[in-house]
C-alpha positions as a printed Julia matrix, in Angstrom:
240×3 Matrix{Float64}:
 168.91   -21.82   59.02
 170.7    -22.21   62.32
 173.04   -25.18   62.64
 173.06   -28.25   65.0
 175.24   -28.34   67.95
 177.73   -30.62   68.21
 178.38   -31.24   71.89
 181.44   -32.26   71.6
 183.21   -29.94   70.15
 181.76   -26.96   71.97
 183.39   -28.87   74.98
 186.62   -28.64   73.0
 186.23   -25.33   72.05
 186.28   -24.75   75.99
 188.73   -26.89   76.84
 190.96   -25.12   74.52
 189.83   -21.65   75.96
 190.79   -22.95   79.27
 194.04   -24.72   79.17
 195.44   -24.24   75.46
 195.21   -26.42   72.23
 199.09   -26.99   72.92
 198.78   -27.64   76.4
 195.88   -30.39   75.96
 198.97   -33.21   75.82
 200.57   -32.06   79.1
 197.37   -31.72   80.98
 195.67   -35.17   79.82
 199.32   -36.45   80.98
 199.5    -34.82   84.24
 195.83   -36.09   85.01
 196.69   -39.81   84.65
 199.94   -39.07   86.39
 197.99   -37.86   89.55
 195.45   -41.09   88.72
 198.67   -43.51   88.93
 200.45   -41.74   91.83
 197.34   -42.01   94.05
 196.45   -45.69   93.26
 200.19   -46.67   94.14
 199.93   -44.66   97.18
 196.67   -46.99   97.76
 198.6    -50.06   97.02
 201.16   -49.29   99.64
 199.06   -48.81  102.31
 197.52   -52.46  101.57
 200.78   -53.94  101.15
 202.04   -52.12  104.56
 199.01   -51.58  106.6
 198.76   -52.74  110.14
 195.63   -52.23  112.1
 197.38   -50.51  115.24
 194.45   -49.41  116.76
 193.44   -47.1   113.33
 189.65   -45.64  113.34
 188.49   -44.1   109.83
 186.2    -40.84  109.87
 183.03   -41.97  107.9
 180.4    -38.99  106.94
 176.93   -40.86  108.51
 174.98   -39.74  105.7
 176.62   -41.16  103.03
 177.81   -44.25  104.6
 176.65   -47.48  102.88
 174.74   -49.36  106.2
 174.49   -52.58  104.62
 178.42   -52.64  104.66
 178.8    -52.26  108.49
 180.03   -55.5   110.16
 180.92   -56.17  114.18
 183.88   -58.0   115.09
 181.62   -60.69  116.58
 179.69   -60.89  113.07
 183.09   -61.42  111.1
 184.71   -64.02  113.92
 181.07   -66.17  113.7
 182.03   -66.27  109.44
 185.66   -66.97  109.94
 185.78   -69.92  112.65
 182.25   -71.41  110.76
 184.04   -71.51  107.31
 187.84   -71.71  108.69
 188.85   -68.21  107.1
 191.49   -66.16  108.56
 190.89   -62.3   109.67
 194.22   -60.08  109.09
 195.66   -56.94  108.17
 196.89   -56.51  104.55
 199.97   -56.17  104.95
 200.09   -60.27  105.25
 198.06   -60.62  102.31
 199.98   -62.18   99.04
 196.7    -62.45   96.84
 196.56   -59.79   93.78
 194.03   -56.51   94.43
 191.46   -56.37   91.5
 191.36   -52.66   90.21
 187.75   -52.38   91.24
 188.97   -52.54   94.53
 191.68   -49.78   94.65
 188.87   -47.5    92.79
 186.41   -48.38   95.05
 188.99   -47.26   98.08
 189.94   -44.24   96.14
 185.93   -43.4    96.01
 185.17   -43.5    99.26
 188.29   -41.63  100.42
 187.14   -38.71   98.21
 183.29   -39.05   98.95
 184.4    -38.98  102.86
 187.23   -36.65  102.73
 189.46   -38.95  104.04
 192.45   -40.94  104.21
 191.7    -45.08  104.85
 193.98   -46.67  107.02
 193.64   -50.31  108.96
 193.04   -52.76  105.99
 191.83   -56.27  107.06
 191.06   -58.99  105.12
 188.54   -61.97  105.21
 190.18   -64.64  103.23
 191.31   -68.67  103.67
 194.6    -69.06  104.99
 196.44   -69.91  102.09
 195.73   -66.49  100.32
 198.24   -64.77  103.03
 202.27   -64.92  104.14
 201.89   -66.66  107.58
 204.65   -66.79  109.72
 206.36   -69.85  110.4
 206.96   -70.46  114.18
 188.83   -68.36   96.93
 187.01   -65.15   98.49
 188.84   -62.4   100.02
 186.8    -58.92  101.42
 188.42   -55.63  102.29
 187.54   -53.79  105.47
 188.94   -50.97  107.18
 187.92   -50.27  110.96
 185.44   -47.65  112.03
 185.45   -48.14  115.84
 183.67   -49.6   118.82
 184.7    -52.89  117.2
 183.04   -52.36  114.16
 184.36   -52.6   110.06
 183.27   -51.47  106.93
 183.65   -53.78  103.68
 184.91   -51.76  101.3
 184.67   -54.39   98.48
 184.58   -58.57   97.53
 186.23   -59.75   94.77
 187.13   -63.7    93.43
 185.02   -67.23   93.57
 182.75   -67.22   96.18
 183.3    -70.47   98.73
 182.56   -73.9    97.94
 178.8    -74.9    99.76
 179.87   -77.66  101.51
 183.11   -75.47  103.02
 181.03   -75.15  106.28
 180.98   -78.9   106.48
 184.13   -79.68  105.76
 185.38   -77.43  108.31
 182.85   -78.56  110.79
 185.07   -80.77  112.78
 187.77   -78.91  113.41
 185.8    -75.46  114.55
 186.25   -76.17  118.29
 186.79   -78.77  121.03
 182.85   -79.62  120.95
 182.35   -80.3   117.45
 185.65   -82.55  117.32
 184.46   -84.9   120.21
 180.98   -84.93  118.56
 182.51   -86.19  115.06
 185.04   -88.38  116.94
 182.34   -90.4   118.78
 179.76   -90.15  116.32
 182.16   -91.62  113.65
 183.23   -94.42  115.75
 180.22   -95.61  116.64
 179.5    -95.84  112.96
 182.3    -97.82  112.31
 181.44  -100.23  114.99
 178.29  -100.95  113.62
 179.31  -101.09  109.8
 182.41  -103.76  110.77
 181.05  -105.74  114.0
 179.98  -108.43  112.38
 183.13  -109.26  110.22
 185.18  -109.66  113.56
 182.12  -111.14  116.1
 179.82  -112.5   113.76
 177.44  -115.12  115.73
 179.2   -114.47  119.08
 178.43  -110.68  118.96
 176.97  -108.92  121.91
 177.01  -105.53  123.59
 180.09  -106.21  125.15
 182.01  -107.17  122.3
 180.3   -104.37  120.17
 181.43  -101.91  123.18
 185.07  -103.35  122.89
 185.09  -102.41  119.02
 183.76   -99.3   119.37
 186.72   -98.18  122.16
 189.38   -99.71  119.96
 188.07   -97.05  117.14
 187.36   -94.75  119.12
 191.12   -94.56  120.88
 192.67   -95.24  117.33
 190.86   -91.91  116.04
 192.3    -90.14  119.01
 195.35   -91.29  118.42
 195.71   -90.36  115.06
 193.97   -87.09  115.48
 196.49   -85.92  117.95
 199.33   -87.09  115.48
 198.2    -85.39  112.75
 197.44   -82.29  114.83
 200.72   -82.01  116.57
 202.9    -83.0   113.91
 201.17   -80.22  111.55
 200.47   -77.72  113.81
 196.84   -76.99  113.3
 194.96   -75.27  115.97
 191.12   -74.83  116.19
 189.17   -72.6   113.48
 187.37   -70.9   116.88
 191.22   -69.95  117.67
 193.44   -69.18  114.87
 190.76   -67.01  113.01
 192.73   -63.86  113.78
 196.23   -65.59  114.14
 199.35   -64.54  111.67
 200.74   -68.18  112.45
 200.13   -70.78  109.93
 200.91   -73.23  113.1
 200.11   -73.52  117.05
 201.79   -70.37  118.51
């Protein structure tokens, strides 16, 4: 009667053939050794990388297409939800290991080295220079980027909203005049009542509408805060 196979142990059995029941240690411990030298190497191009005009080698064929972004595709994201675009090496958030495996993948399914990291993420997640949902890209040319991986919370829903004031000169006069005119006509009557007119109401809504730009340019000088349409791709946590 012939006996079962055990699968494992015929591997084994060839592993041992091949490198040496002694020698099993060494080579299990120079494998992982490799492993951990080439995910530091990763972790030092994040922590270093600067895109300085870097353009990755993709092989078309094995490219993931739903992964390619333009420039003008990532800016429309970043000034809409107020997230900043930079290069890694600004970044202070922690990389999940999916993401350094993920990088070593594709280096090894494209035969090549990535270079150029960027990252979409709020401001707060990088080292700005004084003067919840990061994604990794590295550039492939002609303005385009591939997202490598996403990791962390995705956004809050109403981010977009919240946001929505400050995302350019436009929006900002829209909210400016549309929330004084709201005020006028909660609060006209407590200062009017029966003499209240257009005039009067056009006085109150003036006297808001001056005191908002007042305090808007107050709070926007004294903090330094520019525009989401213009500090997108700006290192500067303040007007440069």
């Amino acid at each position: 009667m012939l006996n079962s196979v055990n699968i494992k142990n015929e591997l084994i059995k060839i592993r041992e053939r091949e490198i040496g029941e002694k020698e099993v240690m060494s080579w299990v411990h120079d494998i992982f050794e490799k492993l951990d030298t080439q995910r530091e190497k990763i972790r030092l191009k994040l922590s270093s990388s600067t895109n300085d005009g870097d353009v990755n080698n993709f092989d078309l064929d094995k490219i993931d297409h739903q992964a390619v972004f333009h420039i003008s595709q990532i800016k429309k994201i970043c000034v809409n939800y107020r997230l900043r675009f930079l290069d890694t090496s600004l970044f202070k958030g922690e990389y999940p290991e999916e993401a350094i495996s993920e990088i070593n993948r594709l280096e090894a399914t494209h035969n090549t080295s990535l270079n150029g990291f960027k990252i979409i993420a709020p401001s707060k997640l990088f080292r700005l220079k004084e003067t919840d949902d990061p994604l990794l890209f590295v550039p492939i040319g002609n303005g385009y980027y591939y997202l490598i991986y996403q990791w962390g919370n995705d956004l809050h829903s109403l981010r977009k909203f919240k946001f929505w004031p400050i995302k350019n000169v436009g929006n900002l006069s829209i909210f400016v005049f549309t929330f004084s005119f709201m005020l006028t006509a909660l609060t006209h009557s407590l200062f009017f009542r029966e003499s209240t007119n257009l005039v009067y109401g056009l006085m109150l809504f003036m006297f808001y509408l001056k005191g908002l730009i007042a305090w808007i340019l107050f709070v926007g000088i004294s903090s330094g805060k520019n525009f989401s349409e213009y500090c997108w791709q700006s290192p500067y946590n303040k007007i440069s």
